[in-house]
N, C-alpha and C positions, 0 to 999 in steps of 0.2 A: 691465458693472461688476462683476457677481457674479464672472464669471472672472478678472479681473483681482485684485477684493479677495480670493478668497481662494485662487488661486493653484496653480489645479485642472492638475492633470499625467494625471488619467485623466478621459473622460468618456463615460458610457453614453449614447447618445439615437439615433432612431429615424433609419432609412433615409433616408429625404428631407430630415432634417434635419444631413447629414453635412457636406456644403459650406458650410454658412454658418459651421464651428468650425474647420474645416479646418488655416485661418492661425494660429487662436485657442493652440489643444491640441493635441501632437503626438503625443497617444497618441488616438487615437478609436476606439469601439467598437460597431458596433451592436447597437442587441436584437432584429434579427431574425434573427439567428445560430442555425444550429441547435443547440441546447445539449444534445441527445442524443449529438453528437459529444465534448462534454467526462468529464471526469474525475468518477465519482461515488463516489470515496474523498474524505472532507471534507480541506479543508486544514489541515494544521498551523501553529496560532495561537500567537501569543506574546502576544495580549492582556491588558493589566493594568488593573484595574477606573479610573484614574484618568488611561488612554486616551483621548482623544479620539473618540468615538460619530459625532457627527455635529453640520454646523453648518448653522442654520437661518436666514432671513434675515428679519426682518419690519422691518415701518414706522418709519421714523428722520426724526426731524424736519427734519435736515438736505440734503433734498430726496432723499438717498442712503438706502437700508435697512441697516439694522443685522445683522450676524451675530451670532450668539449659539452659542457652544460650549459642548456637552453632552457632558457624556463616559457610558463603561458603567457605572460606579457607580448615577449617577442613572438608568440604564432600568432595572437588573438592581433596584435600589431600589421605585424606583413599580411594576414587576410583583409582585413581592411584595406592597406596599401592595394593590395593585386585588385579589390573587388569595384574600388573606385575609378583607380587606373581602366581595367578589363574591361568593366562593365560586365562584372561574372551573371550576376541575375538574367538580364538582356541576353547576353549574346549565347552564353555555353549553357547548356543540360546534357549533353555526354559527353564523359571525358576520357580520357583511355591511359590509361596507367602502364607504363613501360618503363620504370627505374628499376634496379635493386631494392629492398627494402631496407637494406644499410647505404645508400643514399641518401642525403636529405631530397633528392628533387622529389624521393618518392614520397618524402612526409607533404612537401610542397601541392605535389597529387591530389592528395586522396584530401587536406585540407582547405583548396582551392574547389574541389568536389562538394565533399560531404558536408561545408559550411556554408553553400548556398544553395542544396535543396537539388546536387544533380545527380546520374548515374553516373558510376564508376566504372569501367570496362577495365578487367586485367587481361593483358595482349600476352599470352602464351610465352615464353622466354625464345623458342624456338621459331616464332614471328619475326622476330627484329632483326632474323639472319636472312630472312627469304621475303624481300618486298614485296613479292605477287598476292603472299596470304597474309602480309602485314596492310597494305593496299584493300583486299577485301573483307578485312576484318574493319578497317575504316568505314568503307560503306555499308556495311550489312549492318554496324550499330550506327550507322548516319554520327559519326563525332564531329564534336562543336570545338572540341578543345585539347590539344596534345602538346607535350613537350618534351622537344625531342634533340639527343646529344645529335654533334653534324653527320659521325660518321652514320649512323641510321639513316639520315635525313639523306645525305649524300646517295646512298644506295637504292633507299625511294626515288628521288628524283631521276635518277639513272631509266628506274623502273617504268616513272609514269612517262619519261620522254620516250621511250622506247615502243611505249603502249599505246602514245597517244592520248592518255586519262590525263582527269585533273584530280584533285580533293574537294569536291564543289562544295561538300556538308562544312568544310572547317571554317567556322569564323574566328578561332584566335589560335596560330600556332608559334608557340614558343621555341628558338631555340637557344641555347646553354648547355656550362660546362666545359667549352671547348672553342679551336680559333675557327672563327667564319668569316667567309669572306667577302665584301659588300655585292662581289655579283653574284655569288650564290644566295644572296638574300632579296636579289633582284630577279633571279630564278626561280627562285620555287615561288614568286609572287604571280611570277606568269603562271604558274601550275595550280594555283587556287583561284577561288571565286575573286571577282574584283573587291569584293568588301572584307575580304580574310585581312586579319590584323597578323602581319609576320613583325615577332620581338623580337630580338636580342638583348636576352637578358643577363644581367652579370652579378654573382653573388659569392658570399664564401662562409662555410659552416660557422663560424664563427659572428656572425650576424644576422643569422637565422634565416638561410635559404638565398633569399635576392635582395641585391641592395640596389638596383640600377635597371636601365632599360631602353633600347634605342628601337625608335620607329620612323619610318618611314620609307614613300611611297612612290619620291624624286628619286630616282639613284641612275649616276652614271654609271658604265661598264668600268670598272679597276678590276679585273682578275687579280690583282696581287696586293688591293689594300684589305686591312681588315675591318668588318666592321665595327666602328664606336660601341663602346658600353653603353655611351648615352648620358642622362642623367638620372639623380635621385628619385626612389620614391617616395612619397609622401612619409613624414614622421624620420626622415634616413638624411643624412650628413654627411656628404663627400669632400674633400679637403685632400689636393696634392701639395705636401710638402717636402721643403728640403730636410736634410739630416739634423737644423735646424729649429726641427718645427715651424718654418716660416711658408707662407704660400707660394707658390713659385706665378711665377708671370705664365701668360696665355703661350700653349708650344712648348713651354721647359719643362720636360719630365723633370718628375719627384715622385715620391712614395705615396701611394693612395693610402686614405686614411677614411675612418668609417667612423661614424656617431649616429646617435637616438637610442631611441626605448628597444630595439630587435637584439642589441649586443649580448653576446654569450655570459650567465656570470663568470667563465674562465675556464681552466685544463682543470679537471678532474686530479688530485695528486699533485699537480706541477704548481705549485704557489710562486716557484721564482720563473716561472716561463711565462703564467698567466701574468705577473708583475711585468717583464719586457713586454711583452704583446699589447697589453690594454693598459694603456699608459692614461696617466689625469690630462681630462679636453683641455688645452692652452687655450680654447675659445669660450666657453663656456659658465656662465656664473650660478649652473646648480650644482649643490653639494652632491661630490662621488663621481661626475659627470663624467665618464670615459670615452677615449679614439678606441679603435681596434686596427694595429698597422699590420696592415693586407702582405705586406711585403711584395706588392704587386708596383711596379712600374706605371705610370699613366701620366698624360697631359691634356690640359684643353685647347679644342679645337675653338675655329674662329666663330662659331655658330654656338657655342656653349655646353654643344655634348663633351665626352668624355673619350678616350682612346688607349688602350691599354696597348701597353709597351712591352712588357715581358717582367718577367722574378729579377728580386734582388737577390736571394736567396740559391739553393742548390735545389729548390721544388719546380717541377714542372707540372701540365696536365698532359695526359697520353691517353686517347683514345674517351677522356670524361672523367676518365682519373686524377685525381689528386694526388700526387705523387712526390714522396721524399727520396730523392736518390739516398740520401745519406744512409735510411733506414737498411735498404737491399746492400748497400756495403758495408755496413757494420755486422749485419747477419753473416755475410760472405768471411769476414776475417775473424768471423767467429771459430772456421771451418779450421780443424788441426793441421791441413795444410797448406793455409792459403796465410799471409805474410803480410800484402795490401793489396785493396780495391779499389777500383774506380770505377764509378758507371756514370755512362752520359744516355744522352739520347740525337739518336743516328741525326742528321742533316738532310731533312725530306718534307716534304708535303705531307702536313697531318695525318693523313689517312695511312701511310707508308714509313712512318716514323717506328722506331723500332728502339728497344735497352740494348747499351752493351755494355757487356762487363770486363774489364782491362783487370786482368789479375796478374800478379808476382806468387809465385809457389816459393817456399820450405823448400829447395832444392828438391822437388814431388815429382814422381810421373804421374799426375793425378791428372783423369780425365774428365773432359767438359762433363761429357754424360753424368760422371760421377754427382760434380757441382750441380747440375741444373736439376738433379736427384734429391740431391739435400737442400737446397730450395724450395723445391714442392714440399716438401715436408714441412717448412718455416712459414712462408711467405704465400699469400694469394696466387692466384693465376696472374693477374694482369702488373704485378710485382716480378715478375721469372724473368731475367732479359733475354731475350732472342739469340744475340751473339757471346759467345763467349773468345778472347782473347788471351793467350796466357804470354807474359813477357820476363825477361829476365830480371828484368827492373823498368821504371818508370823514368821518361825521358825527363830532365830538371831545365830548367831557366838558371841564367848566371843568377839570378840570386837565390838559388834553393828548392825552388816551387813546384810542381808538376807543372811538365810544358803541354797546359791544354789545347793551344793552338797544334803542338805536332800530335797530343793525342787525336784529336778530334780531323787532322789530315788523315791520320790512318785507319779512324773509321770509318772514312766517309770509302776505303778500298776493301774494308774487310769482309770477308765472307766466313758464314756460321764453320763453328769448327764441329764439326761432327764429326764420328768414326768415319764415316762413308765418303765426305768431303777431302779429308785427309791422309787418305790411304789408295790404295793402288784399288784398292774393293768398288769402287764407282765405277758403276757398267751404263753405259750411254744405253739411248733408247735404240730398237732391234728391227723396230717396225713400224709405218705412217703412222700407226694411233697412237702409240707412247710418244712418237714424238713430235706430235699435235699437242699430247699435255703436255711435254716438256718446255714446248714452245711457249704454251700461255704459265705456265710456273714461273720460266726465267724471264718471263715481260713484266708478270705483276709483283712477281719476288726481288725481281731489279739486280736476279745472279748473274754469272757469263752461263755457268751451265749448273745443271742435274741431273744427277745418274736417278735411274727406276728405283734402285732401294730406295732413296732418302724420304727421309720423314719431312712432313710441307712443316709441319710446327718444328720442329728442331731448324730449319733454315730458314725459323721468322717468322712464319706464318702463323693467325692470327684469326681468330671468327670472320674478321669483319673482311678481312684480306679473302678468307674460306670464299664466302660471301660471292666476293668479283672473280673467283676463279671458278665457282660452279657457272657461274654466269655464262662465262665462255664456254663451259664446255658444252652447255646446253646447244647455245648459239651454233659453234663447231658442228658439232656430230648430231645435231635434229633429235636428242631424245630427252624424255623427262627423268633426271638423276637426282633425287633427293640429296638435300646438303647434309644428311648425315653418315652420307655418302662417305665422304671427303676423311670425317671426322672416323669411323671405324677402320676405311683404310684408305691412311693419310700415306702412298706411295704412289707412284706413278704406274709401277707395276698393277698395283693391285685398282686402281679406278680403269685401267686399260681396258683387264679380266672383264669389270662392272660390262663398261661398254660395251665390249665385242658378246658378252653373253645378253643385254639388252637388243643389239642388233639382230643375234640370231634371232630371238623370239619375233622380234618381227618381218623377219622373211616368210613370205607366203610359204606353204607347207609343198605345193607343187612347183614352184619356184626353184626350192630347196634339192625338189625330186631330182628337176630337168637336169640342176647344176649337177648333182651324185652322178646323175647316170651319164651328162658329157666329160665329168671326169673319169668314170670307168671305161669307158670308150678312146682314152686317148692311150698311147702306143708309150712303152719305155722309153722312147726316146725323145718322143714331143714331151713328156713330164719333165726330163733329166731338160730339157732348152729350155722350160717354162722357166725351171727352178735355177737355172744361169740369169734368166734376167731377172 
């Protein structure tokens, strides 16, 4: 669909992946190319700041993602912003890169980097699951500067509290993307140097990475506020208003509204959606001048930062994501047996927030597995929702509507429907060590129970979730179990195997002896009593 909608005539991608575009694009090019062979005289650019930079695709309600074009005005713009705000020159020379590349925070990266003169460090993919070597890859490249969604950050902090470390090298670390919460920004300030600059920064593709940014170094203990966006950055235009376009008083949520030079020229394709969104500034007396409405909730606080409230809209963020419910239910009622969908998102602490999909079947015995089958096939990974529901119909309100209050009561009960969950075939754990993992499954999975077959991902589980359950297990049973562990076999059974065959190997070899030969020594009948208790 991307090549198609936005009508790609060159394409960079990897060796093995040259066949599948082949038919697609008739320029293809790999990056395994020796590039020592090219030209290292720069090319001659005709670039004009209101250019076209680059277009990015994120989540469209319309079961399809939406392009959003950004042109060089708005990066040459926001680097400035960041580098005066930051003090990039001064403070950062390495930086460490941990986004996707279909992320904008990763354009934010590498242009925060490579525009003032610093290194880049790219962190393994497989780093951002296991703090200890995301931890050490910090200090072995000494970084000045990272930024980082919470759920990572969270699992860090987990880490360095547990180790006793700090992040002494980091002088600015950023976090975004996702809800944080003012004492976890009071926390990891004790885990850095006293001079480390912790942001909270707030932005949305559509205005080119960051429009906002909240600092500070005062903070009382709130476990349960979140903290402020902040305020503007330089050349950037915040304005909450009512449905009115008018401003609303100090404390009255309204609609965050965006202006300056960073704005997107609009959706790729969508001329009547780029029309609602980027509406003409009602402030403003230059020609063409546009808001960008965020459809984000916010109000001011009494101090003049910022505090974001939550979507007007049916978009949420999940785990860093950007996310159109609407999109994963239009896919869904795509599906020949499914009639209507609904997906929310569960009722939990960000970290433990999970998709579910409330379906109505075509009179179908059609099974979850099935759906969450045809899904992968559609949709991204972090698009798949965790729970699948299937209902006869959808509960209404007297006046017609889905009753999302009783939806959203019975998710907050529901448990993943899997084969295994739903059938007589769920076999409890047999022995201490299966049911030591079971224990920590149903504590961070937040089930009543699970049987040894079931799959961790099929009942919710999640990298980042993967993450805090290797954690335990390490802690539990004293040995070191890679987290890829988890992920080849994602059972209870099968990580048990892992363990008890890691244990043997470290029993002493005469240890092993003594115990053979006091169990050949023992009599039919002391074996037949052992094996009663």
């Amino acid at each position: 669909y991307i090549i198609d909608d936005a009508q790609i005539t060159i394409l960079l991608t990897q060796e093995h992946l040259l066949q599948q575009f082949i038919e697609k694009v008739s320029n293809i090019h790999s990056l395994s190319l020796d590039v020592s062979t090219f030209s290292t005289t720069n090319p001659v650019t005709q670039i004009q700041p209101n250019n076209l930079a680059y277009i990015i695709y994120t989540s469209g309600s319309t079961g399809q993602p939406k392009g959003v074009m950004l042109e060089h005005l708005g990066l040459v713009n926001i680097y400035h912003a960041w580098s005066s705000t930051y003090q990039l020159t001064k403070n950062c020379h390495n930086y460490l890169q941990m986004a996707s590349f279909s992320f904008d925070v990763f354009t934010g990266d590498w242009v925060r980097c490579l525009c003032s003169g610093g290194k880049l460090v790219i962190c393994p993919q497989e780093f951002l699951l296991e703090p200890d070597k995301l931890y050490h890859l910090i200090q072995q490249e000494q970084i000045n500067c990272a930024e980082f969604v919470p759920a990572i950050l969270r699992n860090l902090m987990q880490y360095l509290n547990q180790t006793q470390q700090k992040l002494e090298s980091m002088k600015l670390l950023i976090v975004g993307s996702d809800t944080w919460y003012l004492s976890e920004h009071q926390a990891i300030q004790q885990l850095c140097s006293p001079d480390t600059r912790v942001i909270n920064s707030y932005g949305v593709t559509e205005a080119t990475i960051d429009s906002s940014y909240f600092e500070s170094t005062h903070l009382t203990n709130q476990p349960n506020k979140i903290t402020p966006i902040g305020q503007p950055f330089p050349n950037t235009q915040l304005y909450i208003l009512d449905p009115y376009l008018q401003p609303v008083p100090v404390g009255v949520t309204g609609e965050l509204h965006i202006g300056g030079r960073q704005l997107a020229r609009g959706y790729l394709n969508r001329s009547e959606l780029t029309t609602e969104k980027f509406i003409p500034h009602p402030f403003s007396d230059k020609p063409f001048a546009k808001l960008y409405k965020t459809g984000d909730l916010a109000r001011y606080l009494s101090d003049g930062n910022i505090e974001y409230v939550g979507r007007i809209d049916n978009q949420i963020k999940l785990r860093g994501f950007r996310i159109e419910l609407g999109e994963i239910e239009a896919v869904l009622t795509q599906h020949s047996a499914i009639d209507e969908a609904l997906v929310i998102v569960s009722q939990a602490i960000p970290e433990q927030q999970k998709l579910i999909a409330y379906i109505v079947t075509k009179n179908s015995d059609i099974e979850t597995s099935q759906i969450k089958t045809y899904l992968q096939d559609k949709l991204p990974e972090y698009l798949i929702p965790a729970v699948y529901v299937i209902l006869d119909a959808f509960p209404l309100t007297p006046n017609g509507k889905i009753d999302l209050a009783e939806i959203r009561f019975a998710a907050r009960n529901a448990l993943p429907k899997t084969d295994l969950l739903n059938n007589d075939l769920s076999i409890a754990p047999r022995n201490s060590t299966e049911q030591l993992i079971a224990d920590i499954w149903t504590d961070i999975l937040k089930l009543e129970k699970v049987g040894i077959y079931d799959n961790f991902f099929e009942l919710g589980g999640h990298s980042l979730l993967a993450t805090q359950i290797m954690s335990r297990v390490r802690e539990e049973f004293k040995i070191e179990i890679p987290l890829r562990t988890l992920f080849e076999t994602p059972t209870i059974i099968g990580l048990a195997e892992f363990i008890i065959n890691q244990q043997l190997e470290q029993v002493d070899d005469e240890l092993l002896e003594s115990l053979l030969t006091e169990i050949n020594d023992l009599s039919d009948e002391e074996i037949q009593k052992l094996l009663d208790e």
